[in-house]
C-alpha positions as CSV (number, residue, x, y, z in Angstrom):
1,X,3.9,-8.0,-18.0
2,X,6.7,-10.2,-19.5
3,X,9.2,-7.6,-20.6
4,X,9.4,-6.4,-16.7
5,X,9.4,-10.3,-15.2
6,X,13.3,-10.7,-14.1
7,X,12.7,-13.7,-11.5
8,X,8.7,-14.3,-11.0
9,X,8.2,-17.5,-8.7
10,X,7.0,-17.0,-4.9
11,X,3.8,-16.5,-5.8
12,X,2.7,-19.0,-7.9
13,X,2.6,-21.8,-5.5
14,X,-0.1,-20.0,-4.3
15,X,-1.8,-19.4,-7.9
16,X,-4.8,-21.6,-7.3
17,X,-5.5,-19.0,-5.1
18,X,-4.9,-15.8,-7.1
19,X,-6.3,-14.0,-9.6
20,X,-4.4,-13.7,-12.4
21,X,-4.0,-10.1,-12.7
22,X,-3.4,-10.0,-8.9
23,X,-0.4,-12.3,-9.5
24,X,0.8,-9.6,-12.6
25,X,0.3,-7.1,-9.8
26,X,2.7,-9.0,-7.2
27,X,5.2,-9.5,-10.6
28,X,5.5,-5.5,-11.1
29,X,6.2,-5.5,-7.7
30,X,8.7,-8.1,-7.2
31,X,10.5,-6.8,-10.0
32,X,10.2,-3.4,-8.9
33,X,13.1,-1.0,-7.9
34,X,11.1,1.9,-6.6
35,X,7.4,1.9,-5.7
36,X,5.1,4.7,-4.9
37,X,1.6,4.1,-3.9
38,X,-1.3,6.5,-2.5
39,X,-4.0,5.4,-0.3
40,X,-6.9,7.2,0.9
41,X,-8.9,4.2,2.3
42,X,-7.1,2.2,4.1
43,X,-3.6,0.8,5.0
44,X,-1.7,-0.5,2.4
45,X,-0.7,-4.5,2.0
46,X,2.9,-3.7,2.2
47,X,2.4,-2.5,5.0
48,X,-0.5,-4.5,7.1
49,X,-0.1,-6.7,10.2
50,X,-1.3,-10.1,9.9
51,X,-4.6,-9.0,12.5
52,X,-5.3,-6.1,10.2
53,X,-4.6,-8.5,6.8
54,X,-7.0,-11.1,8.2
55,X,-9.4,-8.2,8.5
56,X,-9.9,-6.5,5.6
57,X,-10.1,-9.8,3.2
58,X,-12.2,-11.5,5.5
59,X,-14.3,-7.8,5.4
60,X,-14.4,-7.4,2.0
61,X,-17.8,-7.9,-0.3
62,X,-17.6,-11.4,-1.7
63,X,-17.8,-14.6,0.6
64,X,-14.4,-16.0,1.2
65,X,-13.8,-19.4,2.6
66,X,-11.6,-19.3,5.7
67,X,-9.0,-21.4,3.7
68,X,-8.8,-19.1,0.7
69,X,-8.2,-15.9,3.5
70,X,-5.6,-17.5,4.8
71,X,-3.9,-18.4,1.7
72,X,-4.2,-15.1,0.5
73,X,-2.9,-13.5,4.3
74,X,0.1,-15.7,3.7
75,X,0.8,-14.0,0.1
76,X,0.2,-10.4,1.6
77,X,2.6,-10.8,4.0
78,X,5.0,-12.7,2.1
79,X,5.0,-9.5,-0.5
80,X,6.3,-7.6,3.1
81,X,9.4,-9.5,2.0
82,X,10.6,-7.2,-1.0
83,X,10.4,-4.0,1.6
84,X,12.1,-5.6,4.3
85,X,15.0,-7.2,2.5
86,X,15.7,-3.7,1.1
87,X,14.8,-5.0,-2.3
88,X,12.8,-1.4,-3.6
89,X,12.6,1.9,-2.3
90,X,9.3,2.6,-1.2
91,X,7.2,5.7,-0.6
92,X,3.8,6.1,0.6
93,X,1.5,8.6,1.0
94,X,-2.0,8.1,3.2
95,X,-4.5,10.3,3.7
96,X,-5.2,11.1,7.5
97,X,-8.8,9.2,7.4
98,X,-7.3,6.0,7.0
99,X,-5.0,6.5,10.0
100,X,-8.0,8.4,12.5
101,X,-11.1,6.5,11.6
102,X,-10.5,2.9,11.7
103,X,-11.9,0.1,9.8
104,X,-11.0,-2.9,11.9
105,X,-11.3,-3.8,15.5
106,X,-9.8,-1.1,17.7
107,X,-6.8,-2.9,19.2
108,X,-5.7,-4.2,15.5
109,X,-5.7,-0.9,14.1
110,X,-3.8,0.3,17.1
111,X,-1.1,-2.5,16.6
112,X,-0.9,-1.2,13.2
113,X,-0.7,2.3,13.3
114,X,2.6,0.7,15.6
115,X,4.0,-1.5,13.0
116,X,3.6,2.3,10.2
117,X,5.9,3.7,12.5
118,X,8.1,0.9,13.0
119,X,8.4,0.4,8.9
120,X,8.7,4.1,8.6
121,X,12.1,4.2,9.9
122,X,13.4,1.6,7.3
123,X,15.8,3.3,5.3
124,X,14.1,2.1,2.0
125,X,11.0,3.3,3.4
126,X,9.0,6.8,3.1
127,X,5.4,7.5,5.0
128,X,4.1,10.4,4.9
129,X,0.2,11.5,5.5
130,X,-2.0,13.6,3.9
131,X,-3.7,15.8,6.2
132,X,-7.4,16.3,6.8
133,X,-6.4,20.5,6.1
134,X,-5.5,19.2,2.5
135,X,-9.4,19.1,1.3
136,X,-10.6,17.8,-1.7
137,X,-7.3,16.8,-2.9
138,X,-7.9,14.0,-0.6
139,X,-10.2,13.3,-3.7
140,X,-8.0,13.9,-6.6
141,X,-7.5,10.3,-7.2
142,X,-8.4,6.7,-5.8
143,X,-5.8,4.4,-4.8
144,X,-2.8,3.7,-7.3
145,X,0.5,2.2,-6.6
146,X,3.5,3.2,-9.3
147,X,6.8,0.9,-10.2
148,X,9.8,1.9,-11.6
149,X,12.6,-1.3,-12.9
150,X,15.7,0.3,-13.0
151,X,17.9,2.6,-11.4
152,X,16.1,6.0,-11.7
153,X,12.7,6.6,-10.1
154,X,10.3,7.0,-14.0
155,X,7.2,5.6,-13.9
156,X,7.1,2.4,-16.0
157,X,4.0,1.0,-14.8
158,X,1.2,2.1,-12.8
159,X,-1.5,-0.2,-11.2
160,X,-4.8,0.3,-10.0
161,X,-7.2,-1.5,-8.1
162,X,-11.4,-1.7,-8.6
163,X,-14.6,-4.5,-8.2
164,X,-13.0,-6.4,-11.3
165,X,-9.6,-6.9,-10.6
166,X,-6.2,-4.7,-11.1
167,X,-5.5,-2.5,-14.0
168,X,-1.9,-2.0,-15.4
169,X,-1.5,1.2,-16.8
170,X,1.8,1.8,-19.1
171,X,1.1,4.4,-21.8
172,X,3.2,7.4,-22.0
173,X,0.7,10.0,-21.5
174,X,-1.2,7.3,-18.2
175,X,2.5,7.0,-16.7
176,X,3.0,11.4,-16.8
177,X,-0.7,11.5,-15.3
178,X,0.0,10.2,-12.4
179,X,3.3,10.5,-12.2
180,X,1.8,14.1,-12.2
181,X,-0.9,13.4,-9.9
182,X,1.6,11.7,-7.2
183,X,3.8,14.8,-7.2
184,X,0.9,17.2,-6.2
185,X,0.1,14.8,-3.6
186,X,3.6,14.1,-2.1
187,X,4.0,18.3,-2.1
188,X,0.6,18.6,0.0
189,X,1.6,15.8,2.4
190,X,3.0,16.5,5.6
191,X,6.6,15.7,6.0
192,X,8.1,11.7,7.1
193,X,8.7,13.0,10.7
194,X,5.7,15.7,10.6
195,X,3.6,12.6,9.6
196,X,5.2,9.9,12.4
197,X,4.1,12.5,14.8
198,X,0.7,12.9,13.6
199,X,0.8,9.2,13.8
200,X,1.6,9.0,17.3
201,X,-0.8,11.7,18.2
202,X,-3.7,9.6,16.6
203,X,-2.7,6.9,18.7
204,X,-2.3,8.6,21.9
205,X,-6.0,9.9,21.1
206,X,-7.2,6.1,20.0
207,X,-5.8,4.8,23.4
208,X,-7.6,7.4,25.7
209,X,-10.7,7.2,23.6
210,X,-10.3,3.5,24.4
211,X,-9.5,3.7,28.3
């Protein structure tokens, strides 16, 4: 982690709270100059609304004490910071499931599926979905989020989420994988404004579903 760490900080006033590879996790990010992520199960943290954060952490499978959700709310959103000040480039790709079947309340995951389309049209920003007509490449991998440091897009790092914390990635033949493996994914996902209007058409369906 040290040879990427240019200006670590935020996020350690709130390391009481954190695990420690999270807070490696948040370091490859803040340092980060492009990040790529795929997400077949739900929206990703860059991108979540405060109802929708509050949600999933409080719904996740170990007890939480309400101060400890907040706390770690409050360093989800404040990662939103690197995206909005224009500090990476960023590119996402979701599969359609996570947009169509929701896993929160239906009014937060209809503010969120707003706030994707509002973050899409961010310069720095690039959603795109992955279809349901895709099939069992929906599959090909679980979630992963890439980083590049410098000023060309190569994989330097790739991280991965599972029950025991985050995994760093940063062998040669890891970073082609998936490097690989997020090409093949980009190429079967719809395009940014083919995916913002898939968006709103899920929405549209949520809303009259809900009326």
């Amino acid at each position: 982690m040290a040879k990427h760490s240019k200006n670590r900080g935020w996020w350690l006033e709130h390391a009481e709270h954190l695990r420690p590879d999270y807070a490696d996790h948040i370091a490859l990010e803040d340092d980060a100059t492009y990040i790529r992520e795929w997400q077949p199960v739900m929206v990703p943290g860059l991108l979540q609304t405060q109802a929708y954060a509050e949600a999933v952490v409080a719904g996740g499978p170990h007890y939480l004490a309400p101060e400890r959700i907040a706390e770690l709310v409050k360093v989800r959103l404040a990662r939103q910071a690197k995206i909005e000040e224009g500090g990476a480039s960023y590119t996402v790709i979701l599969w359609e499931a996570v947009l169509a079947h929701p896993l929160v309340r239906p009014e937060v995951h209809q503010e969120q599926l707003l706030a994707v389309l509002e973050v899409a049209q961010r310069k720095n920003v690039t959603v795109q979905v992955l279809p349901f007509s895709a099939g069992v490449l929906a599959g090909y991998s679980s979630a992963f989020y890439s980083f590049s440091f410098d000023e060309e897009p190569t994989v330097e790092a790739v991280a991965m989420d599972n029950l025991r914390g985050t995994s760093v990635l940063e062998g040669a033949e890891d970073l082609a994988a998936y490097a690989n493996a997020y090409d093949v994914l980009r190429s079967a996902a719809l395009a940014p404004d083919a995916s913002a209007q898939l968006i709103r058409g899920i929405l549209r369906s949520l809303k009259e579903d809900a009326s």
